[in-house]
Backbone as CSV, one residue per row, in Angstrom:
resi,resn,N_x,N_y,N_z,CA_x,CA_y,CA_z,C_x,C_y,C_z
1,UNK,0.853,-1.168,0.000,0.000,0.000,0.000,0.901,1.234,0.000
2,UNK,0.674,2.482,-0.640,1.310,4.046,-0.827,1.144,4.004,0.329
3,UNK,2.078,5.237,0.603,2.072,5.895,1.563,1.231,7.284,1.088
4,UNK,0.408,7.793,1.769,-0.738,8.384,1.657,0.303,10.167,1.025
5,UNK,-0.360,11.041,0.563,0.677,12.010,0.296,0.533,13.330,0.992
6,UNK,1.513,13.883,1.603,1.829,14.629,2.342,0.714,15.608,2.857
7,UNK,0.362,16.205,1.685,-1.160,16.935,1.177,-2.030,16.375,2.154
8,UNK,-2.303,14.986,2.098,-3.182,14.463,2.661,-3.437,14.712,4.100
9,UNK,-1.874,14.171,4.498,-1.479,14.015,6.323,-1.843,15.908,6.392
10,UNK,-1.405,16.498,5.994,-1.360,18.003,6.397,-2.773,18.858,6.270
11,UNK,-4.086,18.211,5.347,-5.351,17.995,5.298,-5.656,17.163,6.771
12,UNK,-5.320,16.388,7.367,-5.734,15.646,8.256,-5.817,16.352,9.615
13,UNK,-4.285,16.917,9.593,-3.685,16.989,10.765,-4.920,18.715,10.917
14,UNK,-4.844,19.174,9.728,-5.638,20.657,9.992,-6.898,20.246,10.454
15,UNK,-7.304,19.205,9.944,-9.030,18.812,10.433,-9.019,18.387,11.582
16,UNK,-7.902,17.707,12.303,-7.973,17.150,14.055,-7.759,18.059,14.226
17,UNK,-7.132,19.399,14.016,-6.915,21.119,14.887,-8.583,21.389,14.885
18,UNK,-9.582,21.720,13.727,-10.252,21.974,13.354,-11.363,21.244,14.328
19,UNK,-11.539,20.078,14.655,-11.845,18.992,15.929,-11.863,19.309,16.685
20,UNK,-10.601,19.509,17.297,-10.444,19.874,19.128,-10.840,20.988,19.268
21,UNK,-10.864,22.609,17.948,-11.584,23.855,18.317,-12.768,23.298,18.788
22,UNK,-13.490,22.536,18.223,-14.912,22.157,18.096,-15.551,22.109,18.920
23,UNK,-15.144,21.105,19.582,-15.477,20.022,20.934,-14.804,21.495,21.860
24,UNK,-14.111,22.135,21.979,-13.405,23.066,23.114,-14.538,23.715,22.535
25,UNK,-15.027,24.403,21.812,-16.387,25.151,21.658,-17.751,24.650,22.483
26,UNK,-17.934,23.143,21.902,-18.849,22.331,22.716,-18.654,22.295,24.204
27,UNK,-17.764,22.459,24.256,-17.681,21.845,25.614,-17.974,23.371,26.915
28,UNK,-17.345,24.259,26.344,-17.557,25.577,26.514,-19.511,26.289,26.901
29,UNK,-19.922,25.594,25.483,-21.108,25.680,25.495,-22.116,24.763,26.858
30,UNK,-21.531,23.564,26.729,-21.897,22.725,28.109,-22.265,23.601,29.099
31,UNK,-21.160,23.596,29.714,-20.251,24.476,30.796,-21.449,25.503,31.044
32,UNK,-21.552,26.902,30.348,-22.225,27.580,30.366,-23.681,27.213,30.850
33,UNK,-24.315,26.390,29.608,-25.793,26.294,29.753,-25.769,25.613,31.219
34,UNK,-24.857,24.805,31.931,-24.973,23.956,32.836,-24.961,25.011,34.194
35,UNK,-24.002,26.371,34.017,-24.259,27.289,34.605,-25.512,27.889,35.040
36,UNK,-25.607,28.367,33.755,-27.267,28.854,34.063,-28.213,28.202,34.561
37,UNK,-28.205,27.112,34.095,-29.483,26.195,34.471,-29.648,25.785,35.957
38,UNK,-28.567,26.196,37.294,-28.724,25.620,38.259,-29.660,27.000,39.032
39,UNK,-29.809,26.294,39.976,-31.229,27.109,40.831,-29.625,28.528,41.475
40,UNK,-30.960,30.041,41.757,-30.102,30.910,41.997,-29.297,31.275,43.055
41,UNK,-30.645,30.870,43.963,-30.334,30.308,45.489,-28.959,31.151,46.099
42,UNK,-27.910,31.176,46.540,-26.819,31.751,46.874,-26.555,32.383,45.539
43,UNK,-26.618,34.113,45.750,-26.523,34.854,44.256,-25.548,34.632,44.470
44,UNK,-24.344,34.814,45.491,-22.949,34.922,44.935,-22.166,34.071,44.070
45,UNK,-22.636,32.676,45.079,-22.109,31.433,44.063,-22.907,31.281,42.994
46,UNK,-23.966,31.551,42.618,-24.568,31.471,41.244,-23.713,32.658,39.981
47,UNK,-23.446,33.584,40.680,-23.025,34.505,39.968,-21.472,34.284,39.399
48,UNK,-20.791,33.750,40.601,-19.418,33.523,40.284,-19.290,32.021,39.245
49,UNK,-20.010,31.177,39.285,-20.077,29.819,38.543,-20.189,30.534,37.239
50,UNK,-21.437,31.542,36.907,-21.727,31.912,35.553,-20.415,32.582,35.006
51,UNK,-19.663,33.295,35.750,-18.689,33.961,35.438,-17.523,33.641,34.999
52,UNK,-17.652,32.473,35.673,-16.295,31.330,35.189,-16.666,30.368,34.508
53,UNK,-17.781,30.334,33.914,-18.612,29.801,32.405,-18.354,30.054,31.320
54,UNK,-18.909,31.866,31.568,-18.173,32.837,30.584,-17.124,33.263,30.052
55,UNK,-16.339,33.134,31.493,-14.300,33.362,30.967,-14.354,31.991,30.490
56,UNK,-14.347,30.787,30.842,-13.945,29.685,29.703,-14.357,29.411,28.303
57,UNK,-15.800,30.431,28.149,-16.208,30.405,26.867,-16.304,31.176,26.461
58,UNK,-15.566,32.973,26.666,-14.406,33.877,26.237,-13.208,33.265,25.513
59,UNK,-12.676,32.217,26.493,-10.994,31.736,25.980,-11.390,31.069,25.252
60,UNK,-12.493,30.165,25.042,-12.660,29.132,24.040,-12.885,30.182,22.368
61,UNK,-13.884,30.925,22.323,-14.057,31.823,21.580,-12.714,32.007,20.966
62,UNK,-12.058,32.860,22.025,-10.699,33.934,21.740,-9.934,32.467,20.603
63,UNK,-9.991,31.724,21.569,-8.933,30.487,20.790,-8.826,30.495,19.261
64,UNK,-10.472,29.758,19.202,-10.954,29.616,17.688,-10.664,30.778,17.264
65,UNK,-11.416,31.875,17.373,-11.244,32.953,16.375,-9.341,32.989,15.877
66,UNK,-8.635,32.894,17.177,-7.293,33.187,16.745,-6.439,31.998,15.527
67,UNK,-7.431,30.917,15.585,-6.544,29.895,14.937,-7.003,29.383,13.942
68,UNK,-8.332,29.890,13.637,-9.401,29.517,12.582,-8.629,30.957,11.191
69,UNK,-8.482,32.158,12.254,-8.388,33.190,10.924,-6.998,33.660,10.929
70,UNK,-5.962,33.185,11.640,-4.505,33.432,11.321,-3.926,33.439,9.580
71,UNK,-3.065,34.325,9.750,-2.690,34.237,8.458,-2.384,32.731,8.049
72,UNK,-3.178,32.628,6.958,-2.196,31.144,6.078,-3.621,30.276,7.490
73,UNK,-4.377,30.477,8.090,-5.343,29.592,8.751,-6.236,28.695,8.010
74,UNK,-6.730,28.185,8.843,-7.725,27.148,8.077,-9.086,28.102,7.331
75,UNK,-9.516,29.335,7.371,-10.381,29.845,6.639,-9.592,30.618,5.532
76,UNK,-8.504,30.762,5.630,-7.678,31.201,4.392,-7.735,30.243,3.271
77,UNK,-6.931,28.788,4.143,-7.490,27.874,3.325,-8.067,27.087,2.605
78,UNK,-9.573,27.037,3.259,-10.698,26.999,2.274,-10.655,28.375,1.205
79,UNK,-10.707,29.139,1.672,-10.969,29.604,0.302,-9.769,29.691,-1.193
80,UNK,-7.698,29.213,-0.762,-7.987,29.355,-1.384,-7.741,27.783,-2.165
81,UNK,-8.102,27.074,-1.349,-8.229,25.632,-1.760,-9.898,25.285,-2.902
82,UNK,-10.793,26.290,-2.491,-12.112,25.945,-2.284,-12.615,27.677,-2.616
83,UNK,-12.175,28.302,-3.841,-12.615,29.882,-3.936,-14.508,29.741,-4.090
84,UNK,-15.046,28.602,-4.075,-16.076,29.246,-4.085,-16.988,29.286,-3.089
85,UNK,-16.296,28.811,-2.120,-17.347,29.048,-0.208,-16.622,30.015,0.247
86,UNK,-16.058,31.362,-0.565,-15.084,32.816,-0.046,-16.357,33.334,0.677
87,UNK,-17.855,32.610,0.060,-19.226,33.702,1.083,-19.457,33.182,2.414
88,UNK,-19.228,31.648,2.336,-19.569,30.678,3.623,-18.162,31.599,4.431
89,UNK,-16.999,31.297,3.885,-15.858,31.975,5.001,-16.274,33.061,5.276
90,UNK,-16.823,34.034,4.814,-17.127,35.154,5.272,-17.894,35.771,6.151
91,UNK,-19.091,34.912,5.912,-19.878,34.583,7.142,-19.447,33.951,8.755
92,UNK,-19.114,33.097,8.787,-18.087,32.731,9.632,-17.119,33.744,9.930
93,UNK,-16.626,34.297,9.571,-15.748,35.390,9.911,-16.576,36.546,11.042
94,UNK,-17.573,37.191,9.911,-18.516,37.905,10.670,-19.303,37.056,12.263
95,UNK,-19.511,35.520,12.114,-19.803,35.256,13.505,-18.925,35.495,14.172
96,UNK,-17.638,35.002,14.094,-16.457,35.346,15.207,-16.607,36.427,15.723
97,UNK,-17.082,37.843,14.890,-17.637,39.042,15.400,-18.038,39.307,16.113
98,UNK,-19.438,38.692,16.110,-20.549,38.502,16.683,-20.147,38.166,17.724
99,UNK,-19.651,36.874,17.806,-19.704,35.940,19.246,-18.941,36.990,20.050
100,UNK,-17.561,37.609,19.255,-16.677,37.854,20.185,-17.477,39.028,21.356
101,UNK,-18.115,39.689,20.514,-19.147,41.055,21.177,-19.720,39.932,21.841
102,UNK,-20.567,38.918,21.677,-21.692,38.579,22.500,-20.723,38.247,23.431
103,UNK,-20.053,37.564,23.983,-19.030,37.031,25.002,-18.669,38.351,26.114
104,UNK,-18.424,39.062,25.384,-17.829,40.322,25.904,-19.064,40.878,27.053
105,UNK,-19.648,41.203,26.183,-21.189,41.687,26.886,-21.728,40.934,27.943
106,UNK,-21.628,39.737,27.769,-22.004,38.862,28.972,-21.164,38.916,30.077
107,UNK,-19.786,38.552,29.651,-18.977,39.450,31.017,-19.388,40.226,31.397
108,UNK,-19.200,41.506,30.557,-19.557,42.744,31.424,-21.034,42.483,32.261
109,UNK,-21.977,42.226,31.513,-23.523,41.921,32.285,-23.466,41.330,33.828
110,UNK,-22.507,40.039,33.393,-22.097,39.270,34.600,-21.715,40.182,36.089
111,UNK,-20.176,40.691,35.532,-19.813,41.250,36.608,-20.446,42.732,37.005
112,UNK,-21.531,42.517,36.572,-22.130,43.572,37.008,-23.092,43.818,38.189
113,UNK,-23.524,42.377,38.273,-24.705,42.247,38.742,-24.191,42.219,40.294
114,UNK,-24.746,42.935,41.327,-24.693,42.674,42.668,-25.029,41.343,42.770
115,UNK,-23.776,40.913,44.184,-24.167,39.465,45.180,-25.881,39.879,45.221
116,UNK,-26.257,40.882,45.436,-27.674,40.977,46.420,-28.940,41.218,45.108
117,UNK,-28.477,41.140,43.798,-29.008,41.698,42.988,-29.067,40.301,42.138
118,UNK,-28.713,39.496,42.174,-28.584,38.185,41.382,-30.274,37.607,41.274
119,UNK,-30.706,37.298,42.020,-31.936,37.411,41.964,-32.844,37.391,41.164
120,UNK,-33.078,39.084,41.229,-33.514,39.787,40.130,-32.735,39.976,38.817
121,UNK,-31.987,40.137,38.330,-30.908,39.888,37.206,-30.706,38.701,36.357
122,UNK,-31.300,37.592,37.213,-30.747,36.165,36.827,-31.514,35.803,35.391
123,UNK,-32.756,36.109,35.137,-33.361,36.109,33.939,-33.228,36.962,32.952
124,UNK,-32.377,38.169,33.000,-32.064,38.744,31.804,-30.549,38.196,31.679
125,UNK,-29.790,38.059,32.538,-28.468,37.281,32.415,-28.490,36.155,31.405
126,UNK,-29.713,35.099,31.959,-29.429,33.972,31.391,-30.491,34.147,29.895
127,UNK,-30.810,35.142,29.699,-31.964,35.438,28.389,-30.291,35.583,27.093
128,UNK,-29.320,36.673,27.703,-28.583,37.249,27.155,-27.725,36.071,26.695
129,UNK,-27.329,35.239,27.702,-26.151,34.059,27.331,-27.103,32.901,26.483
130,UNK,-28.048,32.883,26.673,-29.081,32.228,25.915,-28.553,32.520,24.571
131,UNK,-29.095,33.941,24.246,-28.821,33.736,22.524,-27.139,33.941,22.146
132,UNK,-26.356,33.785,23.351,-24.977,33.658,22.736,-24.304,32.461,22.606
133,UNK,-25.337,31.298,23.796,-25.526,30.046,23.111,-26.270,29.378,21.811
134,UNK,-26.778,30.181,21.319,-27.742,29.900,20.001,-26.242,30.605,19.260
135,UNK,-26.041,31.685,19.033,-25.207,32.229,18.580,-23.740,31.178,18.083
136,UNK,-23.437,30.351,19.377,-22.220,29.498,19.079,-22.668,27.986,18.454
137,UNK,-23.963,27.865,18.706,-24.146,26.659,18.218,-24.628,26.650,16.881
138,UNK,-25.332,27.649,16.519,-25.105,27.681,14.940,-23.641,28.169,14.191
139,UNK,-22.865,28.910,14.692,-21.664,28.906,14.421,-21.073,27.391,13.941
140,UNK,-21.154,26.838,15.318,-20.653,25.287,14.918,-21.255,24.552,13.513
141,UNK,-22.563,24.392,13.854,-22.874,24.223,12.287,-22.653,24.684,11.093
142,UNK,-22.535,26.094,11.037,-22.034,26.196,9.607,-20.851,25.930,9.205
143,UNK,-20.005,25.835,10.462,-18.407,25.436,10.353,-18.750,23.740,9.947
144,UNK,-19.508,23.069,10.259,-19.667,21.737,10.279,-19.909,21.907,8.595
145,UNK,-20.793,22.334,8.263,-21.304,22.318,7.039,-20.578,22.799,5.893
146,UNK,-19.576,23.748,6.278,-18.559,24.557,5.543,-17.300,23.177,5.324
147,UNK,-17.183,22.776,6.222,-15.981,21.419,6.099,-16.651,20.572,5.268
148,UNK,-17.911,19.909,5.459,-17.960,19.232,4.855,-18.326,19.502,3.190
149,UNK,-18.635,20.258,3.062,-18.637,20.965,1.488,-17.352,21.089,0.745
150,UNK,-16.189,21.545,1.889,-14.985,21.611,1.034,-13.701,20.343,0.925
151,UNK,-14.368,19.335,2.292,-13.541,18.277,2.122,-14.291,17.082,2.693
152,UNK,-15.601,16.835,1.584,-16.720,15.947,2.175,-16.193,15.260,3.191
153,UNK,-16.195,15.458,4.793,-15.879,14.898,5.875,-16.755,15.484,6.762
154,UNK,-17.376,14.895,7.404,-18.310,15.154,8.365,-17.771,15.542,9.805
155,UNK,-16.977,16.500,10.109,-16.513,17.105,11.262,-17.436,16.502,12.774
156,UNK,-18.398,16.448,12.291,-19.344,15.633,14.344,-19.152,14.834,14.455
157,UNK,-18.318,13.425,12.978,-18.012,12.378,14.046,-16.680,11.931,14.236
158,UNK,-17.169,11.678,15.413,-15.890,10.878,16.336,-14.438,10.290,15.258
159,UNK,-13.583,10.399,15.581,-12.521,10.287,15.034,-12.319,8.317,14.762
């Protein structure tokens, strides 16, 4: 049997990078919703859990965006492997936008909220991270959908 060609392994190796963003996205997303979802009960510790939800799915964000659009990155490369999803990359680009503001904002929202004020706050908090979880999870999909268009491989499964 060949040995497979270089092209290939270096196609591979970008799609397991492309993977672990993924799942560090997913997992990010977990994290969060698992935040919110617990009763409010002690605002402080409710408040501080959400907060350290958010910084891990800040860094997760920050990550991707930094390694998805680096020069010579994997959205460089689709397009110019693949010039005709330059609209799908672009889009994607503009979410990174998006998210990065939505992320941001939720911090700030977060640390805003009084220990004594959590309470009352807790439903526009979790309204806000709400659609920045909608926000990342369609992200993921079009990234899912964008891979597999340019290198029919289905990025959700398991290796």
């Amino acid at each position: 049997m060949s040995q497979p060609a270089h092209r290939d392994l270096t196609a591979e190796a970008a799609l397991a990078a492309v993977r672990a963003r993924r799942e560090a996205l997913y997992q990010a997303i977990i994290g969060l919703e698992d935040a919110l979802a617990t009763a409010v009960g002690d605002g402080e510790r409710w408040r501080l859990r959400v907060a350290m939800a958010v910084d891990h799915a800040r860094a997760r964000i920050d990550d991707h965006v930094t390694q998805t659009e680096c020069k010579n990155g994997f959205l460089d490369r689709v397009v110019i492997e693949h010039p005709r999803l330059a609209r799908r990359v672009a889009q994607l680009r503009v979410d990174h936008e998006r998210l990065e503001k939505s992320v941001d904002a939720l911090a700030v929202a977060t640390a805003d909220i009084e220990d004594d004020e959590v309470a009352e706050g807790a439903p526009a908090l979790r309204n806000q991270a709400v659609e920045l979880l909608g926000e990342m999870t369609r992200h993921r999909q079009r990234g899912a959908d964008l891979i597999y268009e340019a290198f029919q491989v289905d990025i959700g499964q398991s290796a």
